[in-house]
C-alpha positions as CSV (number, residue, x, y, z in Angstrom):
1,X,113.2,104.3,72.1
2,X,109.2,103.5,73.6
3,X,110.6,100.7,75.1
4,X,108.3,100.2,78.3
5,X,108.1,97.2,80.7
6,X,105.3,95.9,83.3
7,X,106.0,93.6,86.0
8,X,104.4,91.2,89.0
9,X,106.3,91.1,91.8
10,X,105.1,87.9,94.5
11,X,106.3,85.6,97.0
12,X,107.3,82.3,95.4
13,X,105.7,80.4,97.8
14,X,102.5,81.8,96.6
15,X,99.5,79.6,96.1
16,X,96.5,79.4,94.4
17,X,93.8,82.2,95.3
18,X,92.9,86.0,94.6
19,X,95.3,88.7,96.4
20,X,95.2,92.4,96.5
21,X,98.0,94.4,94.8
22,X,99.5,96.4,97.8
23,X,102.7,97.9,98.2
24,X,104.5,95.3,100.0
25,X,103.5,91.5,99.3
26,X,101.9,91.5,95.9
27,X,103.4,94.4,93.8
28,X,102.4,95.7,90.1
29,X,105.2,97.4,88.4
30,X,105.4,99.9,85.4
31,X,107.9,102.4,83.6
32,X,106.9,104.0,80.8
33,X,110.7,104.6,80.0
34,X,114.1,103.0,79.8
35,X,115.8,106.1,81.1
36,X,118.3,105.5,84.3
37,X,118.5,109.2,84.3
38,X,115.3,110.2,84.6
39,X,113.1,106.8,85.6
40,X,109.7,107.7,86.1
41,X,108.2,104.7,87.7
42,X,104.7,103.5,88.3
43,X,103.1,101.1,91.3
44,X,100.0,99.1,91.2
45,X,97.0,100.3,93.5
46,X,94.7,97.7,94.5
47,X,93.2,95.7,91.9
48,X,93.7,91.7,91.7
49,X,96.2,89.0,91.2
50,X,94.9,85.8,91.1
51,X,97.1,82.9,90.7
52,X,95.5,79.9,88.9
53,X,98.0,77.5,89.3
54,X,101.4,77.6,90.9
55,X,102.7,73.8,90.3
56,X,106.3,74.1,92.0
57,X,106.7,70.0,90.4
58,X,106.9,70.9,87.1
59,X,107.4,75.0,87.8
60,X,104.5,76.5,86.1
61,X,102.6,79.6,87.4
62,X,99.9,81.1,85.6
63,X,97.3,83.6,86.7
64,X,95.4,87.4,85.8
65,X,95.8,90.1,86.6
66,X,94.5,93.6,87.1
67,X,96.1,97.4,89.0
68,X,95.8,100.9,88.1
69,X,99.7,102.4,88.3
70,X,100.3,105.5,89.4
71,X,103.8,107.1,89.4
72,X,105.4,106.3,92.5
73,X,107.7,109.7,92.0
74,X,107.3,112.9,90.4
75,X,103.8,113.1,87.7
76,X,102.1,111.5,85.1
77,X,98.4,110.2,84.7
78,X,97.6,106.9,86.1
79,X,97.7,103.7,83.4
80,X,95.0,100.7,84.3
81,X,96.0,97.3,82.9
82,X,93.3,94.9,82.5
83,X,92.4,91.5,81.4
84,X,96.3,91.0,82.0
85,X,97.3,87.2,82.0
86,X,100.7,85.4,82.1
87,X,101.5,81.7,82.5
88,X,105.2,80.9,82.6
89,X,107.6,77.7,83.4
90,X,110.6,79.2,85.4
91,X,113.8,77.4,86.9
């Protein structure tokens, strides 16, 4: 199974603007496996999130993105996403 996942982690109050990937507001989030006996996941450090529009109305955020992960625990070489976007209509 290659099944890997990425994720953004923010404040849903978050508005408009350009924000720095850090460990505790506005987090990047990678595992290069499925495995919940031996996880090996990643963190974003620094690079950008910049939100482009956060309606909370009609509850549409959209925005890029860009981090370099690097394994939070235990080894592996870092992995840079970049040019990411995402625009999505939650609850």
């Amino acid at each position: 199974n290659n099944t890997k996942n990425m994720g953004l982690t923010f404040d849903n109050t978050i508005v408009p603007g350009s924000y720095v990937f850090d460990f505790f507001g506005v987090i990047g989030q990678y595992n290069p496996t499925t495995s919940t006996t031996n996880p090996n996941p990643y963190t974003g450090n620094g690079g950008n999130l910049t939100i482009l529009e956060h309606n909370t109305t009609t509850h549409r955020i959209r925005g890029n993105f860009n981090f370099v992960a690097t394994p939070l625990l235990g080894t592996g070489a870092p992995v840079s996403f970049t040019a990411g976007y995402f625009s999505v209509h939650y609850p």
